[in-house]
N, C-alpha and C positions, 0 to 999 in steps of 0.2 A: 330341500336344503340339506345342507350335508354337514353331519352334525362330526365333530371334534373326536378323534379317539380317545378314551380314557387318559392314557398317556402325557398325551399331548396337556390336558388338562392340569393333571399334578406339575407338571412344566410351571405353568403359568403360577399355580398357587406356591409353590417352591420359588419361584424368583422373586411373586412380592412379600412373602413372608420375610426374605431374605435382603429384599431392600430397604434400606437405613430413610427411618422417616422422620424429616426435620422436629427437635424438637419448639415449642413454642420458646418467648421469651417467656414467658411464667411456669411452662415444666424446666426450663434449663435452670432456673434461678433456684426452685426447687429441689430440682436435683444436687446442685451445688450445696446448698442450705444442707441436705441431707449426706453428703460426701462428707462436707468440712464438721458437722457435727461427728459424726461417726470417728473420725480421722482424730477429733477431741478428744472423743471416748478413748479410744486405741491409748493415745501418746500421754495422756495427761499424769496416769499412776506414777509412770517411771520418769515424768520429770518433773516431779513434785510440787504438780499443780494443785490447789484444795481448791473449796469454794466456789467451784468451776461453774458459770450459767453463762447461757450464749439467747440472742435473738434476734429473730431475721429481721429485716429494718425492712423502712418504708419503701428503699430503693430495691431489695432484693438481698442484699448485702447480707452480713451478720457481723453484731456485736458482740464481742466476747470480754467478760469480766472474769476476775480471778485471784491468786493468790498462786505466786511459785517463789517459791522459796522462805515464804510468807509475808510476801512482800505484794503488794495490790498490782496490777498491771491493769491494762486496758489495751484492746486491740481490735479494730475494725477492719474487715476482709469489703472490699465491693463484690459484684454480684459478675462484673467478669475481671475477675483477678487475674492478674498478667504474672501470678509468683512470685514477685517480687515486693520487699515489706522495706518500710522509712519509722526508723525508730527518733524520738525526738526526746532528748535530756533535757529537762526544768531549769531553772536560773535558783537563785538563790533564796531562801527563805528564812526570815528572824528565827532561832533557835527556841522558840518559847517551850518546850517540852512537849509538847504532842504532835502527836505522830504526823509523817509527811500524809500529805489525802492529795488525789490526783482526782481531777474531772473522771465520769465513767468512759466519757465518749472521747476520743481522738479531735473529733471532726468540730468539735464544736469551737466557733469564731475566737472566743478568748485562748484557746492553746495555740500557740506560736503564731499568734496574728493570723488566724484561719490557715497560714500553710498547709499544715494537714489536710483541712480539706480538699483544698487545692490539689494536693499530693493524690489523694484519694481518690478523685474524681478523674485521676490520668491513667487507675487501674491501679494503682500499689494498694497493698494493706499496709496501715499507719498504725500505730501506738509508740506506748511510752510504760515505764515502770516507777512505782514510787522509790522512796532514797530509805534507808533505813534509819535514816532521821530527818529533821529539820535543819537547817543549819551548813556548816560547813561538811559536806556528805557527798566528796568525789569518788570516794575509796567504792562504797557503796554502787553510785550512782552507776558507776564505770561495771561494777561486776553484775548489777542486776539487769542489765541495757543487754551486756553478752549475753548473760542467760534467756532474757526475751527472745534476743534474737537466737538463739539457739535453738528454743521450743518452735518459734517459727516454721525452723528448718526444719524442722521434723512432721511439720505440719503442711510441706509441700513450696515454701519459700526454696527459690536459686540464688536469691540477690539479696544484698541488702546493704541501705548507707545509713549512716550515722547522723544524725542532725541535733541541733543544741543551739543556747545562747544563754550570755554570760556565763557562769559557772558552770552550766551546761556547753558551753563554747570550750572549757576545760576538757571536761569530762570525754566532749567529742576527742580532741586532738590526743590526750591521754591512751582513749580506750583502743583506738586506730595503731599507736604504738607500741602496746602492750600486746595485743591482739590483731594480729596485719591480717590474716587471714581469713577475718569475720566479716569486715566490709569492702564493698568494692568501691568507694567513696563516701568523703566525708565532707558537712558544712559547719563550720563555725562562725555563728555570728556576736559583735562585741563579745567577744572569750576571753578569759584570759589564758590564753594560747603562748606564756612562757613562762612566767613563776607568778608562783601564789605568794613568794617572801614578798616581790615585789608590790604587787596589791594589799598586802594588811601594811605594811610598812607606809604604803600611801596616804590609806588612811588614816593610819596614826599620825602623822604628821601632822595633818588637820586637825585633828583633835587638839596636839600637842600646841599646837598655832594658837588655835582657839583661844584655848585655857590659857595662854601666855595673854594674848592683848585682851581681853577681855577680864582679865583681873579686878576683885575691886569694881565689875561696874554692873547694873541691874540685868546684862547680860551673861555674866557667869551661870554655866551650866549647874546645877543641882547636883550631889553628890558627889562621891571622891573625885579628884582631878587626877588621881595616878592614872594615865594612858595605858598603864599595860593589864588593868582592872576592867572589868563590863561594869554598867551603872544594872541595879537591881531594874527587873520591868517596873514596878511599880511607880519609879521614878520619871518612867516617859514620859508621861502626860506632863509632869514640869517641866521635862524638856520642851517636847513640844510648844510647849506655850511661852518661854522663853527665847525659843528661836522665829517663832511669831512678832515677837513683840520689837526682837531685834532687826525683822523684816518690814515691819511696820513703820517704824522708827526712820530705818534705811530709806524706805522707800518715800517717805516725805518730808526727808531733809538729808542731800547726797553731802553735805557737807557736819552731817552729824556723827554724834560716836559710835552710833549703832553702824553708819555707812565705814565709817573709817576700818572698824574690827576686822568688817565683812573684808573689804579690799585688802588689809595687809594680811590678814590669814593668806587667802588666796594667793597672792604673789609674791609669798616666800617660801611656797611649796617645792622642795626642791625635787629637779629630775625629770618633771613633767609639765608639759604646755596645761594651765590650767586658768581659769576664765574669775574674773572677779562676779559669780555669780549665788544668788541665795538659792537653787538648784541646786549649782556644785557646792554648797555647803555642807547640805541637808542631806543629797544623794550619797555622801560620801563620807560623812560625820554619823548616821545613822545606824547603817550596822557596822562598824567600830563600836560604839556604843554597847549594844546588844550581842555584840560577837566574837568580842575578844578575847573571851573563855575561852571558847569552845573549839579556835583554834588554836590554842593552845593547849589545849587536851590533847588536841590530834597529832600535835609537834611534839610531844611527851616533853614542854618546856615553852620559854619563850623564845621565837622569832625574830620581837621586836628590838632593834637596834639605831642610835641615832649619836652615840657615845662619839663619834668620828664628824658627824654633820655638820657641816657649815650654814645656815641659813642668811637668807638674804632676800632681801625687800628692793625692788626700785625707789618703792615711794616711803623709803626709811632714810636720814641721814647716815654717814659711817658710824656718828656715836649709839644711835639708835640700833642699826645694825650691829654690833659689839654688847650691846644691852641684852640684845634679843638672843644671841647664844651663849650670854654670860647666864640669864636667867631661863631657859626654858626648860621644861624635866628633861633629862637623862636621863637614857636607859643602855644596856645590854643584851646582847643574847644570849641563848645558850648556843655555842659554838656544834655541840652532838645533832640538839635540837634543827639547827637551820640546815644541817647535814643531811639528817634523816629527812627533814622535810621537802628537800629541794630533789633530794635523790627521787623523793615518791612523789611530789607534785608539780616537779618540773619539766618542761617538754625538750625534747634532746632533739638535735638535725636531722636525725633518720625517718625517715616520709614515707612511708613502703605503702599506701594507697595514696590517691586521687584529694587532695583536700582542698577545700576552697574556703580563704575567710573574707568576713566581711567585717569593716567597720566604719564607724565614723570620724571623718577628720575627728573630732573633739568628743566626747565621752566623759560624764563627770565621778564614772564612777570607775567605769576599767581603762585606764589611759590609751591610747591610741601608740605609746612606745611598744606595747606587747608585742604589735606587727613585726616593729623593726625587730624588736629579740628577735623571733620567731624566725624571719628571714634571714639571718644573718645564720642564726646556727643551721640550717636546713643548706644554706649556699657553703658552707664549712664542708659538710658532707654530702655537696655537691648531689643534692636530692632536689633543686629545685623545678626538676621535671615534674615534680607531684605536687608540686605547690602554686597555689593563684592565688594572689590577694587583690580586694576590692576595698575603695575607697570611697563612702557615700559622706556627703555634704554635710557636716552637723544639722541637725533636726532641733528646732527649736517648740516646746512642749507645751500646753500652758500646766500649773501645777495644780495640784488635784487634790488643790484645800478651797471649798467655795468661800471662806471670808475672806481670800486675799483679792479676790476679784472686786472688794469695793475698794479697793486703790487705785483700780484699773487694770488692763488686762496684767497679769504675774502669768511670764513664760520664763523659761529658758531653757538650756541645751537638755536632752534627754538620752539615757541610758538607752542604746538599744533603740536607737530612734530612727526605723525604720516603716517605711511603709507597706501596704499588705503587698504590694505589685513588685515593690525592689525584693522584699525577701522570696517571691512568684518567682524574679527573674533570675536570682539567685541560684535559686533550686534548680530554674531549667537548663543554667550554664553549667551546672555541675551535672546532671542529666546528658546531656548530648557531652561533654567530656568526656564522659563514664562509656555510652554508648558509640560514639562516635570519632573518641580521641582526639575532637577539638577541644582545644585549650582555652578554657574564656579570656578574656582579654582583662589587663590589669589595669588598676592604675593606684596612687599612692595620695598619701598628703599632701607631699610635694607639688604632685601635680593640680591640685586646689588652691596651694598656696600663690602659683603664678597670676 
């Protein structure tokens, strides 16, 4: 037999030395786990991460918890990461005095109706940052979201969009305009996506409705009636059980005065299509309540204005209607105040990413008018290449008091009344926009109303 010359040998062990040998699925996962921690170590001193722990998950992936800027975050990486990262903004939360606290995990079902997960499972890394308070916390919301997504970047992200709902539907449309640069697409869903004057002013309305017909009768809310006051927390629990008793009442005798209050509140709200519903009371009468401090801290004054308003009832006679704005509170604004504040929390025409919102014909808490602003100024500065709006069906809820349910079923319209599949299909119409530069297809209220 004729044996190999030395040479020839080293040949052989030099080329498979030299041949790349697949890694498994559990050393790739590993190695990754080991890259992205490392990559943590490196980045985290200089971008003023503390508190930093990371761990590999069940799938492969890793969780990352933290503090940058001392602010909590949470970020979850999958285990094959396409670099690309979906940061999701919170909605709103009663101002009680402590601190915002965010889920640890992105992925977990209750953060944005599982999107995230969803999102997750397509290859993005998902998270979210807390607010640097509770309460009305755009300013915040808007600068800690950038800096997530910044450390991101540095952590090996190319991409990245913005996602949010209700005040997080702000905060999205906000931070895209403040910062065009940061994301290459954004989702807003029920946001208020054109002024915040417009939303607290709404809701005082209701109140101010409230407190009018309700005078005088076992339904008068507890504590001061000045609308442009918050009621102390202590106070809730009277609320609450006051606006129970007035639902109770309503609901077994539509011709009683607890039904009556209900209905004319509602359909003298001026400005907005709004539904004779104890939902839209409750949705929209509650943080008023509890929050009308605190945006007025942030206005450095008050916002609220009604001094010029007209109200009007269908199911008011004319004297009734002359009654109704001869006696209900007045107020003013601060003219600086609504200045300062529209200038910082209003959303202007210019569109310089991809945004896509969603909402529902009907909304008992952020009206469904936000769109039309929103479109209108964006077609003004002829941006509405960058703009898609969606119009999903009012979502009818039941409410998520279990005593109301011995009257029988208590639903009606819900904030944000989406299902986990539309806000699914959502995301993917903005996805293949982004990637693809198809346009998702639109449609309006209008179009529901036919």
């Amino acid at each position: 037999m004729r044996v190999p010359p030395p040479t020839a040998w080293l040949g052989v062990l030099l080329f498979t030395a030299c041949t790349p040998v697949p890694l498994t699925a559990s050393a790739a996962r590993s190695a990754f786990a080991a890259e992205l921690r490392l990559r943590l170590q490196t980045v985290a001193p200089d971008a003023e991460v503390t508190e930093l722990t990371s761990e590999v998950t069940r799938d492969g992936g890793m969780l990352v918890n933290g503090k940058l800027r001392g602010r909590a975050f949470a970020l979850r990486f999958p285990p094959a990461w396409n670099r690309q990262t979906v940061l999701f903004a919170h909605g709103y939360t009663d101002p009680n005095g402590t601190p915002d606290v965010i889920p640890s995990d992105p992925t977990t079902p209750e953060v944005a109706q599982g999107l995230l997960k969803t999102v997750y499972e397509q290859g993005f890394a998902v998270g979210y940052s807390a607010f640097d308070k509770r309460g009305f916390a755009v300013t915040s919301a808007i600068e800690n979201t950038v800096a997530l997504k910044r450390f991101t970047d540095r952590l090996g992200s190319v991409r990245a969009y913005a996602t949010g709902g209700s005040m997080g539907g702000s905060v999205v449309v906000l931070a895209v305009q403040r910062y065009p640069r940061e994301f290459a697409g954004a989702l807003a869903v029920c946001g208020v996506v054109s002024d915040w004057e417009d939303t607290v002013n709404y809701v005082t309305h209701v109140r101010a409705l409230y407190n009018y017909f309700s005078e005088d009768t076992p339904y008068a809310l507890p504590g001061t009636h000045d609308v442009t006051r918050a009621l102390p927390s202590a106070t809730m629990g009277d609320v609450t059980l006051t606006l129970l008793k007035l639902y109770v009442h309503a609901k077994l005798d539509a011709r009683s005065q607890a039904a009556q209050i209900l209905n004319r509140t509602l359909s003298a709200v001026p400005g907005v299509r709004s539904r004779p519903e104890f939902s839209t009371l409750v949705v929209s009468l509650l943080p008023q309540l509890v929050g009308i401090d605190d945006f007025t801290a942030d206005a450095g004054g008050s916002i609220l204005d009604n001094h010029e308003t007209r109200y009007r009832s269908s199911l008011l006679s004319e004297r009734e209607n002359a009654a109704l704005n001869e006696g209900i509170q007045r107020y003013r604004a601060d003219p600086q105040a609504v200045t300062r504040f529209n200038r910082q929390f209003g959303s202007i025409g210019e569109m310089p990413v991809k945004l896509l919102t969603v909402h529902n014909a009907y909304d008992p808490l952020v009206s469904y008018e936000h769109e039309e602003r929103l479109r209108e100024r964006v077609a003004r500065a002829q941006q509405l290449g960058h703009l898609a709006q969606q119009t999903l069906p009012t979502r009818n809820e039941a409410l998520p008091l279990p005593v109301l349910s011995l009257l029988g079923p208590a639903v009606g319209a819900a904030h944000c009344g989406f299902t986990p599949q539309q806000s699914e299909r959502a995301w993917n119409d903005l996805r293949t926009w982004v990637e693809r530069d198809v346009k998702p297809a639109e449609s309006f209220r209008v179009d529901l109303d036919r």
